[in-house]
N, C-alpha and C positions, 0 to 999 in steps of 0.2 A: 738610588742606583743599585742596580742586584750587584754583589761585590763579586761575581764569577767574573772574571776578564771573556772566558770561551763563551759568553751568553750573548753579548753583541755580534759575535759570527753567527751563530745559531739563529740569529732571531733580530733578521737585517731592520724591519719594519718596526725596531721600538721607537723610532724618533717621533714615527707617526702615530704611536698608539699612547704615546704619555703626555701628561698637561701638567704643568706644575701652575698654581694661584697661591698666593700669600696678601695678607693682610689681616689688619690689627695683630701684629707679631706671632700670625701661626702661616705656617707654611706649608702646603699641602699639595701631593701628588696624586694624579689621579692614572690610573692605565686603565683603558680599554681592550676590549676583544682577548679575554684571559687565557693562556697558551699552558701550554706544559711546559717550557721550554720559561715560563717567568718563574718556577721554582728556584731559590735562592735566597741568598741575607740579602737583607736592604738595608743602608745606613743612610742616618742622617747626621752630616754635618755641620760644624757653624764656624766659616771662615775666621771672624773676628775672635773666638775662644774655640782654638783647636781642641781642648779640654771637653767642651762638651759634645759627645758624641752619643745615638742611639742607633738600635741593630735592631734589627723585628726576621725571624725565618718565614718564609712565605714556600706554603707547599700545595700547587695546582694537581689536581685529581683528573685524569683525562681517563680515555678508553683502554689504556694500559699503564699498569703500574710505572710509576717515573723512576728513571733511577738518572741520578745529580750527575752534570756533565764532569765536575771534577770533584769529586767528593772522595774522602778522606776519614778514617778511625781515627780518633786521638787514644792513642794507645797508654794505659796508667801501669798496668805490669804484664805479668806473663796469661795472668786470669781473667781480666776487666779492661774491654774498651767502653770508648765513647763513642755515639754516631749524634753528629751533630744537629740539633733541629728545633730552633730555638723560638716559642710562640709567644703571643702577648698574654696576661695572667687571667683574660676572661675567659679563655678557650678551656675547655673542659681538659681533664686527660683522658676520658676516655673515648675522644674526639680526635683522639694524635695516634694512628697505626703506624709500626714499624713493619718493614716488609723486606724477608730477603729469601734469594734464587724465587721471588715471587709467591713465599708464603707467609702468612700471616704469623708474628711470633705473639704469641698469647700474651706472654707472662710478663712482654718488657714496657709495659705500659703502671708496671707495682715503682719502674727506676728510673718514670721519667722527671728529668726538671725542667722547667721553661726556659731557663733564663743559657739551659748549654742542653738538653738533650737527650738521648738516651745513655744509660750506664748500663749494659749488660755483660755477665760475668759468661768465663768460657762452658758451663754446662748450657748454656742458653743457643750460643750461635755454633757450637757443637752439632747441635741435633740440625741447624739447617746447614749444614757444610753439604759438600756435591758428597755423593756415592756414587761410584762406577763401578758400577754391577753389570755393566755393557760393557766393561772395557777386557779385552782378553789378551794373557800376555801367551806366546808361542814358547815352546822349549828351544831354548837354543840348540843347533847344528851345526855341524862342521864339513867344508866341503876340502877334502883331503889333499885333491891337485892344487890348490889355486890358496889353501893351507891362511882360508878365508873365515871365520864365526859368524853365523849369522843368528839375532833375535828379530823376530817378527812383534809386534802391537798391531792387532784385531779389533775392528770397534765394531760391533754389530749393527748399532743403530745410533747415528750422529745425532746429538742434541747440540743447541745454544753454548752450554755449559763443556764444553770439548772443546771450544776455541781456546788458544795458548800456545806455549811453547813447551816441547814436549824433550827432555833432556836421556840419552843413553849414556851408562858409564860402563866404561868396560875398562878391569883391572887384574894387571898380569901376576898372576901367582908368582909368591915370592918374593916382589918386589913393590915399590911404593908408588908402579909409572903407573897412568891410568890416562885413557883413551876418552873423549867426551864426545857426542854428535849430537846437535840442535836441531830441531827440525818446529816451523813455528804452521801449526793447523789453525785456520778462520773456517768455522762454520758457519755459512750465510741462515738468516731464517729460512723456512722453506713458506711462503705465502703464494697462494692460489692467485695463478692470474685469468685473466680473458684480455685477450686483442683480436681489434676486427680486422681482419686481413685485404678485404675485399666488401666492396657492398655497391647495393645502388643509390644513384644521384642520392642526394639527401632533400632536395627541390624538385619538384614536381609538378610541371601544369601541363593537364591532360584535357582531349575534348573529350565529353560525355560520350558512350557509349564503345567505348576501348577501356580494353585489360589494366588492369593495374597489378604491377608487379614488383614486390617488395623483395630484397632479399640480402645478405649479408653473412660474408666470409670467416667465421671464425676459429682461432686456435685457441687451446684452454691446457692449462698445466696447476695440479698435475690432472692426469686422464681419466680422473672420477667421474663415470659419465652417473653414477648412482647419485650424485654431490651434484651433478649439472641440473638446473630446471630454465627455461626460456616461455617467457608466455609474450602475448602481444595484447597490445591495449590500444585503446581510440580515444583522444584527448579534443576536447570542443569549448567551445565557449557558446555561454548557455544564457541567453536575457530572460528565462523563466528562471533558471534559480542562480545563486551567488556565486563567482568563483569561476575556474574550469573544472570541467564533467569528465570522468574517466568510466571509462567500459571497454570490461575485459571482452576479447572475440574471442569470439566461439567458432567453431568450423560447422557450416551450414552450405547450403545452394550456392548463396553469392561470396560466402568467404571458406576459401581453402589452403590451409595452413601444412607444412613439410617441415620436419628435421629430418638432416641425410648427414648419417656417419662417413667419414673418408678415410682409406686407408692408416686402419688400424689408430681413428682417432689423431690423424696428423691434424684437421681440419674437419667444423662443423659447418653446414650451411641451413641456415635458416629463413624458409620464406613463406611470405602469404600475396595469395592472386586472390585479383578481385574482378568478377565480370561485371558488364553491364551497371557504372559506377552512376549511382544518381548522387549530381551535384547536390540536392539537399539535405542530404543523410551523409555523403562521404567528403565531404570539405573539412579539413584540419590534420591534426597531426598525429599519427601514427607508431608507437614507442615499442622499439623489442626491448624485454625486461631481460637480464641473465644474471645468472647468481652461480656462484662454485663457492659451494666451502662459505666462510666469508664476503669475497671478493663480490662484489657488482656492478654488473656495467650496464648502461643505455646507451640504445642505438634510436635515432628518431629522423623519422621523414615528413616534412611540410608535403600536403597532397593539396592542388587545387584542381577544381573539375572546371571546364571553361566550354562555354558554345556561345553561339549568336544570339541567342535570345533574350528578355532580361528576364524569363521564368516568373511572373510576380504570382502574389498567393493569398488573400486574404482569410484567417481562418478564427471561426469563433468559437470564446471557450468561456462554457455559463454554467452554472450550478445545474440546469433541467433544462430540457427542450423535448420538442416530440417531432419527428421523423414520418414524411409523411412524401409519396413519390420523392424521396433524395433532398426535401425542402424542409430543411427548421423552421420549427415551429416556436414562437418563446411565448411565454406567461409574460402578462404585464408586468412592469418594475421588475423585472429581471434586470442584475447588474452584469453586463456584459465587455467580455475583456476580449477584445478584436485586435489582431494583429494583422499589419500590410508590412507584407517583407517582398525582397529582390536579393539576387545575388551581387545585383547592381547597384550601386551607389545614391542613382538617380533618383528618389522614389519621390513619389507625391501622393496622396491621400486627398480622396477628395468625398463631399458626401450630397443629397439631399435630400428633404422630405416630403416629397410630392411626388406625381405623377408629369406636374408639367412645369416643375421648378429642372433646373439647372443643376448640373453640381457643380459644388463650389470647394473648395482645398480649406481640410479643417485648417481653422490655429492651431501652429508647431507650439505654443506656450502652454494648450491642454495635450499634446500629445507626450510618449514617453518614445525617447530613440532609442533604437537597438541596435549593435552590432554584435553577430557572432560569429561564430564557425559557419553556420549554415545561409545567412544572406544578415541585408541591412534593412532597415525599414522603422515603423512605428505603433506603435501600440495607444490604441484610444480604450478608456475606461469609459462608460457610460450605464448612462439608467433609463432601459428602453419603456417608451410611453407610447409609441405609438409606430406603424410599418416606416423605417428606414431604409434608405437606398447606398451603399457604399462602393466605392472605386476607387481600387488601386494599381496605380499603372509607374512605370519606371521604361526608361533609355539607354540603351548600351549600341557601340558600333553603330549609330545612326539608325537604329530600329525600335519602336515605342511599343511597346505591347501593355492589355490592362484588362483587370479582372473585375466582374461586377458581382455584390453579393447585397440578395433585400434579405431585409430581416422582416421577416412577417411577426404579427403580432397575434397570439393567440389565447383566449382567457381557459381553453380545455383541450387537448387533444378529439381528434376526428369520434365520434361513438354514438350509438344509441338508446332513446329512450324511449320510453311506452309509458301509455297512460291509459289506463281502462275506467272508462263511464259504465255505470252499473244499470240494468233497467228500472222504468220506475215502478216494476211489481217486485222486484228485488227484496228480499226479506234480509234482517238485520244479523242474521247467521249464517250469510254469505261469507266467503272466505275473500279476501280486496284481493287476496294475490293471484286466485281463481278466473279465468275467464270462460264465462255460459253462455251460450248461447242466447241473442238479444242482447248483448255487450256491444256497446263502440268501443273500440279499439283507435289508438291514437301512435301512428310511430315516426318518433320524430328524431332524424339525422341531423346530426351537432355537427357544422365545419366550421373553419375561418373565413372569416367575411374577405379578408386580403387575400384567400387563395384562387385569385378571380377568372384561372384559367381550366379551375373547375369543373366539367358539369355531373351532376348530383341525379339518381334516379332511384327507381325502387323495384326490384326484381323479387319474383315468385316461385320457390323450387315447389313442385309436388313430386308424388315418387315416380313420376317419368321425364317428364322435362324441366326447365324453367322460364320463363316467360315474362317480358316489361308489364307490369300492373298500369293498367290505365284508370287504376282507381284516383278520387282526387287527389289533389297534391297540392300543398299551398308554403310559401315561405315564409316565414317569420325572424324579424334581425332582434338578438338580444347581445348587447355588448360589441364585441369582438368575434361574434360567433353565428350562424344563420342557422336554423332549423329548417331543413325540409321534411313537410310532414307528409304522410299516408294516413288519410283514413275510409278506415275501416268500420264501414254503420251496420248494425244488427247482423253479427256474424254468426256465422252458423259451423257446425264440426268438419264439414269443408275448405272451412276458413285456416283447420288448422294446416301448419307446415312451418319451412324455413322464409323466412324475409332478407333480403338481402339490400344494405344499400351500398349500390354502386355508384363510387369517387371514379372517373375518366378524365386521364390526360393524355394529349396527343397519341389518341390508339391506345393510353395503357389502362391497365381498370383493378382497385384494390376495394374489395368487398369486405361491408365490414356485415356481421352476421345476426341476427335473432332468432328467438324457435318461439309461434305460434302455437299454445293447444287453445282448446276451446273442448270446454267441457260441455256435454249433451245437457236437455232439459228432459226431465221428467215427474210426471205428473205424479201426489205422493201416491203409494199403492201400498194393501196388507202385503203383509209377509207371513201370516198367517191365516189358514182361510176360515178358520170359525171366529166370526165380530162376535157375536154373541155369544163370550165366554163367563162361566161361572167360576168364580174364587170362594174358597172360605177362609175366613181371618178369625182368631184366637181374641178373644176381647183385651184390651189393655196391653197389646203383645204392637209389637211393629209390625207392619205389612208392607208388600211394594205391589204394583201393578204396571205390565208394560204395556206400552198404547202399540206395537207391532205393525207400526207405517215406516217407510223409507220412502225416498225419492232425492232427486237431481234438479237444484240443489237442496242442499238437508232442511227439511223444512222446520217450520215453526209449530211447536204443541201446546194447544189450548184446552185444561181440564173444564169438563161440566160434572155435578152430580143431581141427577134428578132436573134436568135441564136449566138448572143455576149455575154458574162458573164456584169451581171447588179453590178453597185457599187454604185450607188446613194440613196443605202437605206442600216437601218441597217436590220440585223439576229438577231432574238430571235426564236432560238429553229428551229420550223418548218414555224415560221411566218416573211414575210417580211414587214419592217415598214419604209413606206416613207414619209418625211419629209411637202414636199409642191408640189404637182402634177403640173407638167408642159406640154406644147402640146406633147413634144416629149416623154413624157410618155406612149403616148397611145399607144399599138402594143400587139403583144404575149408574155409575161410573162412562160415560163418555170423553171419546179423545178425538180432539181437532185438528189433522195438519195440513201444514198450508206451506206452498212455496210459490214461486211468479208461474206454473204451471195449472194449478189449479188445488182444490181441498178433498183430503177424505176422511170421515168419520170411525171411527172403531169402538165397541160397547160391548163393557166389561161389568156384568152383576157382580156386588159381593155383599156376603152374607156373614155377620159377626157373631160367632156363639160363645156362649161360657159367663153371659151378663149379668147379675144380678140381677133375682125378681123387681126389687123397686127400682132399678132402673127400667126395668119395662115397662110400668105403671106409669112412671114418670113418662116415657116415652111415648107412652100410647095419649096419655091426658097431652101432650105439648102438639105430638100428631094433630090431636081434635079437637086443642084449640084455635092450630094454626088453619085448619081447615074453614072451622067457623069464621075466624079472619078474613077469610079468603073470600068466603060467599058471602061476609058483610062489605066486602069493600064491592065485589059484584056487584051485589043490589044496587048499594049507596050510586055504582059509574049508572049505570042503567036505569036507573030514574031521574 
């Protein structure tokens, strides 16, 4: 028991916050909910040997420094008290602060002992003694008729520390009588209040599409309106996250927020109007915050929004989906988290998977119930495999209403693809991404097979109008998804433009787009108009030679020399590039190009100087062997 007798008035609720247990001869108290007001000695007694007794000080730390309801110096002479405060021997000392008029004394923590206290000597609680350096004494005056004295005391600015009794002596010269007057001053704290004077209802049920209007009457002391701040907040209960949801309002279209000052600060009023209240967004509770100084106060209003209907709402919320005329579109095995809510009570969830099946009311044992601020209802997790049909409907006031949602199933959002066939004169340095003329062309429109209200076309912009292609058209189903194709056989530079294909529902049409070129054919041609050009080359030196053909598309170069195909150099392009010229270099040089157009020739002499004579020799003897070769293998065919 704390040995203050004044602690039990103070602090009516100990019977209920202490437990006393003993066994195996220890006895033990416990208190709960620890107060400021349990600062004090606790003893323990022992009935049967009054001799043994123990004390333990217990010192509670709250939001303001505590001072002891009946506490006591033990006073040892004129220089040294004691302030009692007595701890168990694990506690640290420099865990034990003394504190007085609320200031920290440094030094008395060098004179404490456990077992009684603090010992501080008079330079120590000297320095925290009051100073009144606000307190102003007037010169005494004399009023002559009435043969009255008067002294005034001045206090400029009341503190805590001015509470007392405050003594006048007045004594008559010459004599030993002397005059006393008591006068006893209580300075209250001075603490920041707020009270609401006035407000509206605190309960609220409104039908939808009427004003909502908040507001409340307050006075605040003291008139710091620099110290004053008031905000307003929206409090909800949330079945997507833990807990309740706070959000500060902002003054916007539908929320508009007022403080109006009143006569010189007698009274504030604080409101917020709300138009046009949708019951799913504004159902819950409403909190004006206020703060002075210190002091804080809330003010809060239940808001329910009420009509006839039971508003139901099914909405789905997936990691992807694609958007397509206002209809989700999901990827297979999408995990899907679908919520059926009502402001109503009533709700049922029902689903199926057909076109000519029924629905039926999932299991409440897979579903997750919700209640919040903004309706009641249920939450299905699932793993979509295939087009889903779902309904959710709820009952209020004898009226059923119910919303239907498919979940279509989609392996690709809505788009287009091409596919270009090559001709078969087509040469092997054709570009694939290229489209020439004599190309089929292949354009195939991706949608979902479940989007069955569909219809799918293929339109043609040129640079004056556009126009439905009544080119073919054929459908192909892959997966989850149908191709409508166009094609396009042996296109020609006419062909190029924009393609459009056009998705129509009920009247409406979303175009999804491609661009058409088509590159001309042409036949290869010089670029040069002498074929019959003469080069000279440096023996043993590098030489290049360009075959100076182009065409549409780039065609194919085939060297000859002397009308045998050349292999002693390499091709770059249309340029032949030889390494080290040698005699037998020298001759006519011909060039072959070819594209799916047709072929042209170009003939290039070149002439090697600078040879060594035996390679001449050499060259002339090989010349006129190969020749006699030549007319021996004649003969040989021709006989």
């Amino acid at each position: 028991m704390p040995s203050n007798e004044k602690y039990m008035q103070k602090s009516s609720n100990y019977s209920d916050r202490v437990k006393t247990d003993s066994g195996f001869g220890v006895q033990v108290m416990s208190l709960t909910d620890v107060q400021e007001v349990d600062t004090g000695s606790y003893q323990c007694l022992c009935y049967h040997r009054v001799s043994l007794i123990d004390m333990i000080y217990v010192f509670v730390h709250g939001s303001h420094i505590f001072i002891p309801i009946d506490f006591k110096f033990v006073l040892f002479d004129d220089s040294k008290i004691m302030v009692p405060c007595i701890t168990t021997m694990f506690i640290d000392n420099n865990d034990i602060e003394l504190y007085a008029n609320n200031v920290l004394i440094e030094n008395a923590s060098k004179n404490y002992d456990q077992r009684f206290g603090y010992k501080i000597d008079k330079k120590i609680y000297d320095v925290t003694s009051f100073e009144y350096e606000h307190v102003i004494v007037r010169n005494k005056r004399m009023e002559i008729r009435s043969r009255i004295m008067y002294t005034e005391l001045e206090i400029d600015r009341l503190e805590l520390e001015d509470s007392g009794e405050y003594l006048c002596i007045a004594t008559l010269k010459g004599t030993n009588a002397t005059l006393e007057t008591r006068t006893t001053l209580h300075v209250a704290p001075q603490m920041s209040q707020i009270k609401v004077i006035e407000r509206s209802p605190q309960i609220m049920r409104l039908h939808d599409n009427k004003e909502i209007n908040l507001f409340a009457k307050i006075a605040i002391y003291p008139t710091d309106l620099d110290s004053y701040h008031a905000h307003w907040i929206f409090r909800y209960n949330s079945w997507m996250e833990a807990g309740t949801q706070n959000v500060t309002i902002i003054p916007d279209r539908t929320h508009k927020i007022s403080t109006t000052v009143f006569k010189n600060v007698d009274y504030i009023v604080e409101s917020l109007s709300m138009n046009s209240p949708d019951e799913t967004v504004m159902n819950g509770t409403y909190v004006l915050s206020l703060s002075l100084l210190e002091t804080v106060q809330i003010v809060q209003w239940k808001v329910t929004i009420e009509n006839d209907r039971p508003d139901v709402q099914i909405t789905v919320r997936e990691p992807f989906s694609y958007i397509v005329f206002n209809q989700q579109l999901f990827p297979r095995n999408t995990h899907l988290h679908v919520e059926c809510l009502s402001v109503s009570k009533n709700v049922v969830f029902e689903k199926k998977n057909s076109e000519s099946s029924q629905f039926e009311e999932i299991d409440k044992n897979s579903l997750i119930g919700v209640d919040g601020s903004f309706g009641t209802g249920f939450i299905l997790n699932m793993i979509l495999d295939k087009n889903t049909e779902l309904r959710c409907s709820s009952k209020r006031n004898g009226k059923i209403s119910s919303v239907t949602k498919k979940i279509i199933v989609a392996e690709e959002s809505p788009h287009i693809v091409s596919y270009i066939q090559k001709n078969k004169n087509a040469s092997k340095l054709e570009d694939s991404k290229l489209i020439y003329e004599g190309n089929h062309v292949q354009l195939a429109c991706v949608v979902p097979i479940g989007a069955v209200d569909w219809d799918v076309t293929w339109r043609f912009f040129d640079s004056t109008s556009s126009k439905t292609l009544s080119s073919p058209i054929r459908v192909e189903s892959k997966g989850h998804s149908k191709q409508v194709i166009l094609e396009l056989y042996n296109v020609t530079v006419g062909s190029s433009g924009k393609y459009a294909c056009v998705i129509e529902e009920d009247g409406s049409e979303e175009l999804l787009e491609t661009a058409v070129n088509v590159e001309p054919t042409i036949k290869p041609y010089h670029t040069k108009s002498d074929s019959e050009h003469v080069i000279t080359v440096d023996f043993d030196h590098n030489f290049e030679i360009d075959c100076h053909i182009a065409g549409s598309p780039p065609p194919e170069y085939v060297w000859f020399k002397d009308g045998k195909p050349f292999t002693g150099g390499v091709q770059d392009g249309s340029v032949l590039k030889v390494s080290r010229a040698r005699v037998e270099d020298a001759g006519q040089f011909q060039c072959c190009a070819t594209n799916r157009a047709g072929s042209t020739n170009y003939f290039i002499q070149v002439q090697v100087e600078g040879a060594p004579k035996r390679f001449l020799i050499f060259y002339c003897m090989a010349v006129l062997i190969t020749g006699f070769c030549l007319l021996a293998v004649i003969f040989w065919c021709t006989n």
